[in-house]
PDB file of N, CA, C, O and CB in Angstrom:
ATOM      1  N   UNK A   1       0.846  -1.170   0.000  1.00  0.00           N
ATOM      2  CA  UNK A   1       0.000   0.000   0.000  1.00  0.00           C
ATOM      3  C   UNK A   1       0.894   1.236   0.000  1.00  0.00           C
ATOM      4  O   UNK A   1       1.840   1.244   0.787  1.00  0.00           O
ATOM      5  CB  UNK A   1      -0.964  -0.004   1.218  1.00  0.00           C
ATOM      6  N   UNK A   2       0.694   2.268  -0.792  1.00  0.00           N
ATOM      7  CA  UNK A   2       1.557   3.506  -0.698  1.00  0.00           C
ATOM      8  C   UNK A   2       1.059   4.483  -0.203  1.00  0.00           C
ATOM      9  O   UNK A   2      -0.124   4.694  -0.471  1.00  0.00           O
ATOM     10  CB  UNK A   2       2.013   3.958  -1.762  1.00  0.00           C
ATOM     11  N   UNK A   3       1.771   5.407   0.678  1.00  0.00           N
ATOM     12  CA  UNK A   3       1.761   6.216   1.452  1.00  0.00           C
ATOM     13  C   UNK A   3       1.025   7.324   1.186  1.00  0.00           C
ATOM     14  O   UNK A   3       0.633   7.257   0.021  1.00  0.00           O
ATOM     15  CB  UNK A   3       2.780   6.410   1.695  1.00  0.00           C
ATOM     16  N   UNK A   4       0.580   8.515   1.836  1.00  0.00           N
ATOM     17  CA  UNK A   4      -0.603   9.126   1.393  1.00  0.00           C
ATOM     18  C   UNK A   4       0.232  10.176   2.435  1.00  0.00           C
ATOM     19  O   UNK A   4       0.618   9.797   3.541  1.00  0.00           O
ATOM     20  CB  UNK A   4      -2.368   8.404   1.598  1.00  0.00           C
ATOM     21  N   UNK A   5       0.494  11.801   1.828  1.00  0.00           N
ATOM     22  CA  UNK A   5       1.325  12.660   2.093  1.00  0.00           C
ATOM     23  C   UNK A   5       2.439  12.496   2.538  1.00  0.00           C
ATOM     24  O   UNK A   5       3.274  11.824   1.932  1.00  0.00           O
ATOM     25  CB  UNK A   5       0.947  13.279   2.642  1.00  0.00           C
ATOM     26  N   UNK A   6       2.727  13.206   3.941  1.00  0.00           N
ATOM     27  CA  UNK A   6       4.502  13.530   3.802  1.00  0.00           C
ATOM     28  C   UNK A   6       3.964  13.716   5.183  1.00  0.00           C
ATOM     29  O   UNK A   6       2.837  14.040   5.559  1.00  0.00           O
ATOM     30  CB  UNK A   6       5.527  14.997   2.683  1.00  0.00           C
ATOM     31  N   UNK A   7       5.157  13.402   5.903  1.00  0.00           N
ATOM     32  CA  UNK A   7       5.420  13.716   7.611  1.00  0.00           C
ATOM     33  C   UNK A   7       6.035  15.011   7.078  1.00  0.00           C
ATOM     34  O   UNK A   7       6.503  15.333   5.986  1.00  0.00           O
ATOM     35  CB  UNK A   7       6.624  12.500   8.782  1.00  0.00           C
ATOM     36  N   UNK A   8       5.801  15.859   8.664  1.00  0.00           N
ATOM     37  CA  UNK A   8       6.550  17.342   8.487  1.00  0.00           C
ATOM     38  C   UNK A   8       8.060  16.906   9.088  1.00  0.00           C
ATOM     39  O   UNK A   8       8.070  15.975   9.893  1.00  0.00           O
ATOM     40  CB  UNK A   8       5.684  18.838   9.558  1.00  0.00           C
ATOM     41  N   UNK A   9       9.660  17.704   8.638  1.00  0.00           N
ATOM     42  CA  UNK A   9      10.505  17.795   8.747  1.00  0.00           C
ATOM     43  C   UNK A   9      10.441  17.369  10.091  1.00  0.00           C
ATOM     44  O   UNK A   9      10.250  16.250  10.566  1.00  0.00           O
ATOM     45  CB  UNK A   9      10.921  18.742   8.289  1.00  0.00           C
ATOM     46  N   UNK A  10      10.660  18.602  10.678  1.00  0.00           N
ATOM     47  CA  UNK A  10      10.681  18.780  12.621  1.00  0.00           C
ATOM     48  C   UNK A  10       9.774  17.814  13.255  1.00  0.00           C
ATOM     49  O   UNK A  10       9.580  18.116  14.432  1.00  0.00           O
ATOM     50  CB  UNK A  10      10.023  20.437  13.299  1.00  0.00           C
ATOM     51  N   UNK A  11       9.240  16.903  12.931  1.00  0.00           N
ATOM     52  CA  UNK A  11       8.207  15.911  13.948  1.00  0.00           C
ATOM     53  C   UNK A  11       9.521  15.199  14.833  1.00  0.00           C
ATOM     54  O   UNK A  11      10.676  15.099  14.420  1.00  0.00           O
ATOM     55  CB  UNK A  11       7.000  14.422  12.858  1.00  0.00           C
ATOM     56  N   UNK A  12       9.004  14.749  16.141  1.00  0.00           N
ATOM     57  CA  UNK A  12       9.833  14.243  16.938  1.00  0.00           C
ATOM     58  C   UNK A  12       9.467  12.992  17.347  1.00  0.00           C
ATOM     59  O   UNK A  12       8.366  12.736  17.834  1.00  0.00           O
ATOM     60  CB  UNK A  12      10.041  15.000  17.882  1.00  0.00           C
ATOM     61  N   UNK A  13      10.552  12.016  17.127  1.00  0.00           N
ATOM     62  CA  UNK A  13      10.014  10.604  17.218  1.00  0.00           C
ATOM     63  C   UNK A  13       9.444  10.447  18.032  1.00  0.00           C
ATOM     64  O   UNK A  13       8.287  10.053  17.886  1.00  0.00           O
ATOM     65  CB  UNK A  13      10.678   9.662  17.251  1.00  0.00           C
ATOM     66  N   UNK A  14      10.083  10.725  19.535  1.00  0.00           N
ATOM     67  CA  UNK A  14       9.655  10.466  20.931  1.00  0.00           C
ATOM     68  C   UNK A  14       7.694  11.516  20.450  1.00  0.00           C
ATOM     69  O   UNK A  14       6.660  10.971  20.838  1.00  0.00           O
ATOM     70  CB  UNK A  14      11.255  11.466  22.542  1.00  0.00           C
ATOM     71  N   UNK A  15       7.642  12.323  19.982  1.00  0.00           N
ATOM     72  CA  UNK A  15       5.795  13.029  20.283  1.00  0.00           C
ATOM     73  C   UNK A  15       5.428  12.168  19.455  1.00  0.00           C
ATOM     74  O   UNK A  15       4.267  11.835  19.693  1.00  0.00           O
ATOM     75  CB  UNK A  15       5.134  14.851  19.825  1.00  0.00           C
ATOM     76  N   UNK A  16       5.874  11.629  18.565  1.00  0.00           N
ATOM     77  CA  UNK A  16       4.814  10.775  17.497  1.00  0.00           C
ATOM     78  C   UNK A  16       4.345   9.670  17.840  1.00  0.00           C
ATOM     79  O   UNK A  16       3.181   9.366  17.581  1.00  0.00           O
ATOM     80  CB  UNK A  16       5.325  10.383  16.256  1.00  0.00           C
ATOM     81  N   UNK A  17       5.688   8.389  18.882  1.00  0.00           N
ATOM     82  CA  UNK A  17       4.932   7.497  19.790  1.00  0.00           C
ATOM     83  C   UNK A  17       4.321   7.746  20.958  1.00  0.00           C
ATOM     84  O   UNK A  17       3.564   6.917  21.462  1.00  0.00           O
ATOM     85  CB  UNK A  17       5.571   6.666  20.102  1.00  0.00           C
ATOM     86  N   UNK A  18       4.637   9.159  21.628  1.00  0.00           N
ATOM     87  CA  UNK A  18       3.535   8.845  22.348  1.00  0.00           C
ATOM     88  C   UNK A  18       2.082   9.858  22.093  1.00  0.00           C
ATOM     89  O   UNK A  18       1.487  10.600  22.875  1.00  0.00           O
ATOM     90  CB  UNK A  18       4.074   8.892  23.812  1.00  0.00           C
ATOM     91  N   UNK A  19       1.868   9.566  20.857  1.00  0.00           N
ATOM     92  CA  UNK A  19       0.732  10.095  20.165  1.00  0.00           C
ATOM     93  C   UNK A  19      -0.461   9.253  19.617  1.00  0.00           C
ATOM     94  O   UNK A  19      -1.653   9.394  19.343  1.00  0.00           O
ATOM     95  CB  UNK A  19       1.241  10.732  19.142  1.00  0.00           C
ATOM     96  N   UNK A  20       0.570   8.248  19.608  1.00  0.00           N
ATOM     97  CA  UNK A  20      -0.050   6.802  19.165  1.00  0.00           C
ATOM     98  C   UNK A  20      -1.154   6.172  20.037  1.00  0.00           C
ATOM     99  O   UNK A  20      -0.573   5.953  21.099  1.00  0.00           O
ATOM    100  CB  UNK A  20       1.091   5.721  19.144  1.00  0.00           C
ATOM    101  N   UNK A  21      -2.213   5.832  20.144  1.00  0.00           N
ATOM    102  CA  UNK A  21      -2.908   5.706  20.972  1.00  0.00           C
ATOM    103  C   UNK A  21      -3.093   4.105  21.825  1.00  0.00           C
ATOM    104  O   UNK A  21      -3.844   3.349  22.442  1.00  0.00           O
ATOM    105  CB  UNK A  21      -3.912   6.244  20.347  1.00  0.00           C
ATOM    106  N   UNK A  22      -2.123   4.278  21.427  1.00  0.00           N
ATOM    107  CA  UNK A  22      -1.406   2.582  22.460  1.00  0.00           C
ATOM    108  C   UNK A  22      -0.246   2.520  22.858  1.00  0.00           C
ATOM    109  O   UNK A  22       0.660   3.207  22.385  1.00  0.00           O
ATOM    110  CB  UNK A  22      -1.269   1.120  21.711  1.00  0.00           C
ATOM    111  N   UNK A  23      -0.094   1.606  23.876  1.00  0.00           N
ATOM    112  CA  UNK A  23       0.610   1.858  24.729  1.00  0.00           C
ATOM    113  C   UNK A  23       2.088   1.139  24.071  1.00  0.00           C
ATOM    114  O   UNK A  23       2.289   0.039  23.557  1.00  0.00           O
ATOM    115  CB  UNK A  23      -0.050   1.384  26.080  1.00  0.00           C
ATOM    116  N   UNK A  24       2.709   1.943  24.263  1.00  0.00           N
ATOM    117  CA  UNK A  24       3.920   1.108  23.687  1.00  0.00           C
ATOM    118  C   UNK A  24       5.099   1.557  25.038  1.00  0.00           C
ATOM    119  O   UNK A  24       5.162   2.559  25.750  1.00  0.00           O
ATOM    120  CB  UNK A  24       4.477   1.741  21.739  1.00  0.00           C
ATOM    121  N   UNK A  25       5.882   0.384  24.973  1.00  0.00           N
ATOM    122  CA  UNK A  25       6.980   0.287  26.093  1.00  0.00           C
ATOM    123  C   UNK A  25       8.352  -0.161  25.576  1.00  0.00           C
ATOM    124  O   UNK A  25       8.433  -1.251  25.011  1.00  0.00           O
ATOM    125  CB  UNK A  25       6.541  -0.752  27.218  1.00  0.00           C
ATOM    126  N   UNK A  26       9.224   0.459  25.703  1.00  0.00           N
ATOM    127  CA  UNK A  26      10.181   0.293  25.190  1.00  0.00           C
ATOM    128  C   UNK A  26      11.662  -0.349  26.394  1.00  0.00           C
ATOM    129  O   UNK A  26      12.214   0.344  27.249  1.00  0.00           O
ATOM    130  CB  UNK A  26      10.231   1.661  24.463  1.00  0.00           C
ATOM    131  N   UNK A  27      11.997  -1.919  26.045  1.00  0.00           N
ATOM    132  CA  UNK A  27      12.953  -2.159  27.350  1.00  0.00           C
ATOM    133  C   UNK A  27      13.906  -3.009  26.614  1.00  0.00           C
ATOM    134  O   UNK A  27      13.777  -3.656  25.575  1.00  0.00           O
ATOM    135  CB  UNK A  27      12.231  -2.972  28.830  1.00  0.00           C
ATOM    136  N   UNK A  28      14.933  -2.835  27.450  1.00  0.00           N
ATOM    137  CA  UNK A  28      16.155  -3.727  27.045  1.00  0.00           C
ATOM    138  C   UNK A  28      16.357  -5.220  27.181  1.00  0.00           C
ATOM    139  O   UNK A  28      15.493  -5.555  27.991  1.00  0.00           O
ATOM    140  CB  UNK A  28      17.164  -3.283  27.699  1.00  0.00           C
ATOM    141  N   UNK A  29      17.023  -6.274  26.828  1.00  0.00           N
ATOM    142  CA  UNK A  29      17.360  -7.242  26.661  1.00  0.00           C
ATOM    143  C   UNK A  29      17.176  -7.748  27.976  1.00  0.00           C
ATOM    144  O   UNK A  29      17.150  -8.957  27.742  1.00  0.00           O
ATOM    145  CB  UNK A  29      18.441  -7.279  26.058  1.00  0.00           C
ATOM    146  N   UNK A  30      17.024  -7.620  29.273  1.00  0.00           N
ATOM    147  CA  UNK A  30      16.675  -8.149  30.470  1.00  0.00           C
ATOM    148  C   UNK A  30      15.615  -7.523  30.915  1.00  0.00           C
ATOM    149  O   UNK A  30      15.339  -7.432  32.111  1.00  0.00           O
ATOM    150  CB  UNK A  30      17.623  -8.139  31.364  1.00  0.00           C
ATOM    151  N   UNK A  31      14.707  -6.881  29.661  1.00  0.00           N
ATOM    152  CA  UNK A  31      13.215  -6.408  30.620  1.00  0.00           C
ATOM    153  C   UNK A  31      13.207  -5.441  31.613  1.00  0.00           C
ATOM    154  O   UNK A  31      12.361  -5.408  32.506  1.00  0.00           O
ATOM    155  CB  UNK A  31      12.638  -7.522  31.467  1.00  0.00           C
ATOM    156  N   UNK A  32      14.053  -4.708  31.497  1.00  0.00           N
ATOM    157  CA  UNK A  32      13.920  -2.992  32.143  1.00  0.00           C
ATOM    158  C   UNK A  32      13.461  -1.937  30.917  1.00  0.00           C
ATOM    159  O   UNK A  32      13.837  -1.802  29.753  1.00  0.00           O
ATOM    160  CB  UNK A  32      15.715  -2.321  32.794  1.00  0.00           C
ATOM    161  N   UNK A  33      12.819  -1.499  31.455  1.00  0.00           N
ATOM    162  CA  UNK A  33      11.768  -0.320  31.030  1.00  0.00           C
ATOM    163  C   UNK A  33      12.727   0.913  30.773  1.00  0.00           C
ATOM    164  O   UNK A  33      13.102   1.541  31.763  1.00  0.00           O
ATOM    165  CB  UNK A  33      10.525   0.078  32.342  1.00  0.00           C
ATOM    166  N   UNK A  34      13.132   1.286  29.573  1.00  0.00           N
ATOM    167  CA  UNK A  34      14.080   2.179  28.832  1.00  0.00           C
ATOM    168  C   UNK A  34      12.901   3.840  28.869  1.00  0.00           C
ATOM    169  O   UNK A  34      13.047   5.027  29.161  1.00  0.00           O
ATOM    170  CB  UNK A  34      14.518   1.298  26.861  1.00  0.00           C
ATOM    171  N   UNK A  35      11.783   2.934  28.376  1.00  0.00           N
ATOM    172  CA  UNK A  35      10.630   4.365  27.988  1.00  0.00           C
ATOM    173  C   UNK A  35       9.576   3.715  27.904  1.00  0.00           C
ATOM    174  O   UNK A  35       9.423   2.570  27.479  1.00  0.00           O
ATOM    175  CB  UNK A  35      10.762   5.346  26.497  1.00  0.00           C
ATOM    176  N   UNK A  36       8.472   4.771  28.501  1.00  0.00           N
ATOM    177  CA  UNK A  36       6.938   4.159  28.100  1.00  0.00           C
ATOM    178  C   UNK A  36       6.131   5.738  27.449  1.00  0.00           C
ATOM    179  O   UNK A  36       6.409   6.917  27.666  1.00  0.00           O
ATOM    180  CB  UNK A  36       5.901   3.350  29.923  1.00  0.00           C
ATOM    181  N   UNK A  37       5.620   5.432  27.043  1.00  0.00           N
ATOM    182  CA  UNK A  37       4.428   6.786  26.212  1.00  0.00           C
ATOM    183  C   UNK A  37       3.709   7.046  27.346  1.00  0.00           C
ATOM    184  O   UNK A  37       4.025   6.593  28.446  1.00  0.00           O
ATOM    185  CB  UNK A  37       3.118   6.279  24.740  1.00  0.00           C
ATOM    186  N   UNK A  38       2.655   7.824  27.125  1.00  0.00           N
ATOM    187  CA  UNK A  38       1.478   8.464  28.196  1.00  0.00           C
ATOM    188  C   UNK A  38       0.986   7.811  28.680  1.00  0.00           C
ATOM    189  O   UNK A  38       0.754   7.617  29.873  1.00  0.00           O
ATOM    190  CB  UNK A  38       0.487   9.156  27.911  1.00  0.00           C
ATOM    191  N   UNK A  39       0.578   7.052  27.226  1.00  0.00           N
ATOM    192  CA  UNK A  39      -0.400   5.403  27.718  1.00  0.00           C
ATOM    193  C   UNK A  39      -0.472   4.506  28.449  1.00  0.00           C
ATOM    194  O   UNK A  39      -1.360   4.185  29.239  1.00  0.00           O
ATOM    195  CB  UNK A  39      -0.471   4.556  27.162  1.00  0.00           C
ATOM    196  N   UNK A  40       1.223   3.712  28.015  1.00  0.00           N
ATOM    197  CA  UNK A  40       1.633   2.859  28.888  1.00  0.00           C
ATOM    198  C   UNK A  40       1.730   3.380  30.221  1.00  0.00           C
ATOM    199  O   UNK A  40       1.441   2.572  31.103  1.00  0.00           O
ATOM    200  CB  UNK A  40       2.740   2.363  28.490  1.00  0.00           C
ATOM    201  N   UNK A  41       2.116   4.699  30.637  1.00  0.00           N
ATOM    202  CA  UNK A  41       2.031   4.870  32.205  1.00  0.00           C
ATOM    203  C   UNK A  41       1.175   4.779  32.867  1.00  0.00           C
ATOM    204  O   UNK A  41       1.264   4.327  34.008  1.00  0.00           O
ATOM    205  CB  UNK A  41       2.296   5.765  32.647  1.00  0.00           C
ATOM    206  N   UNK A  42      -0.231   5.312  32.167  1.00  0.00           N
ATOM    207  CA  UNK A  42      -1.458   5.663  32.240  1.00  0.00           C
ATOM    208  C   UNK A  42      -2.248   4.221  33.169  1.00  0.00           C
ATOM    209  O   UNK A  42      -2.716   4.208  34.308  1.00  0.00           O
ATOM    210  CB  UNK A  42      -1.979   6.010  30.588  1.00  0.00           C
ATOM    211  N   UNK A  43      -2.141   3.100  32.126  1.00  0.00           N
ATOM    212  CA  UNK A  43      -2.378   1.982  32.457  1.00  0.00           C
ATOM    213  C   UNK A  43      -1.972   1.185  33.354  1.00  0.00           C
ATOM    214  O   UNK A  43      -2.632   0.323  33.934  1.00  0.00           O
ATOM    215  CB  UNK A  43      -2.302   1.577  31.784  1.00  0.00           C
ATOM    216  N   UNK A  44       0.068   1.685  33.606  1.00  0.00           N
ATOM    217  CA  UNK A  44       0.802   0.929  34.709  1.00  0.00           C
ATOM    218  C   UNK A  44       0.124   1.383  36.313  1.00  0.00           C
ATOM    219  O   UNK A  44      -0.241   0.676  37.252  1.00  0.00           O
ATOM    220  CB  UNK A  44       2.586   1.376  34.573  1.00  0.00           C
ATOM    221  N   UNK A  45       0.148   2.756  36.146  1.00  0.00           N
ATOM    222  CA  UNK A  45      -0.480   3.439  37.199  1.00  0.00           C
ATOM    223  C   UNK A  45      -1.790   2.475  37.437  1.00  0.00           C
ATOM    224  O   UNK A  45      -1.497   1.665  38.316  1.00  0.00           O
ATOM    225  CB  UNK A  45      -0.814   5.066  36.795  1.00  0.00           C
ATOM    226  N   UNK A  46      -2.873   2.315  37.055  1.00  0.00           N
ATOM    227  CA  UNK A  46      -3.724   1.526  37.552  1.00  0.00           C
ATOM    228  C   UNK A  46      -4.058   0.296  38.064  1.00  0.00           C
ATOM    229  O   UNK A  46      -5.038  -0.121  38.681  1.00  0.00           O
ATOM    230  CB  UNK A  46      -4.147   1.586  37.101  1.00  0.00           C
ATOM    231  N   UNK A  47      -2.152  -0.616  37.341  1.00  0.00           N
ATOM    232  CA  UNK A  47      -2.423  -1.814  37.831  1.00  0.00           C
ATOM    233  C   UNK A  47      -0.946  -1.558  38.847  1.00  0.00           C
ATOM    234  O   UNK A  47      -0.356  -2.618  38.641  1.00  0.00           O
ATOM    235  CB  UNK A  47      -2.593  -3.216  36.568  1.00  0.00           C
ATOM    236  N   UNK A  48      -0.310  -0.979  39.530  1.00  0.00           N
ATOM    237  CA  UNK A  48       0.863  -0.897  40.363  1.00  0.00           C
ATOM    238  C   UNK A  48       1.090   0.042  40.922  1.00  0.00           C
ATOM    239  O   UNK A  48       1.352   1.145  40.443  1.00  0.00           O
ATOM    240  CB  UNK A  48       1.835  -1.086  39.904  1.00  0.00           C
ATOM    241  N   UNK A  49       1.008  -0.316  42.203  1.00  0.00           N
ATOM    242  CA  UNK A  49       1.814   0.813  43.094  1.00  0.00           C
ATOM    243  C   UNK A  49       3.231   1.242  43.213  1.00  0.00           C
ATOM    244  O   UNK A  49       4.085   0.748  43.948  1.00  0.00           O
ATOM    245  CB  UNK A  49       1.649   0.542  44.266  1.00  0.00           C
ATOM    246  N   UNK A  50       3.411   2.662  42.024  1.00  0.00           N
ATOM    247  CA  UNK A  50       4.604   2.578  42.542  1.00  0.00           C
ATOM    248  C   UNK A  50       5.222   2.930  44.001  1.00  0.00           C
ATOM    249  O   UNK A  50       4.515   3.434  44.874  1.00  0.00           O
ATOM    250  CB  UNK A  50       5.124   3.168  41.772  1.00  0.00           C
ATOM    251  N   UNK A  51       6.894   2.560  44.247  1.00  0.00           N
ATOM    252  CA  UNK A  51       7.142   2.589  45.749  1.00  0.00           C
ATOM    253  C   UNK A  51       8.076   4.564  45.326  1.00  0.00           C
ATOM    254  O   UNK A  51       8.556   5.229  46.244  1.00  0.00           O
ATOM    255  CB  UNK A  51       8.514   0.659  46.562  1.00  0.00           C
TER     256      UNK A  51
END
């Protein structure tokens, strides 16, 4: 399927995932949490207390 306009220059990776309306989490090779979007916090917050 081909693409339909143009991203603007200046968009910033980091605002575009967490623009995305799912949760995306980003972790390293032993499962630590590097980055999460709005979302993913959004959701962690409801199931964990943080300390």
């Amino acid at each position: 399927m081909a693409s339909i306009g143009k991203l603007p220059e200046n968009i910033s990776l980091l605002h575009a995932l967490d623009s995305i309306g799912e949760n995306i989490i980003v972790a390293d090779v032993d499962y630590n949490i590097a980055w999460m979007n709005s979302h993913a916090t959004e959701l962690f917050s409801k199931v964990i207390t943080w300390d």
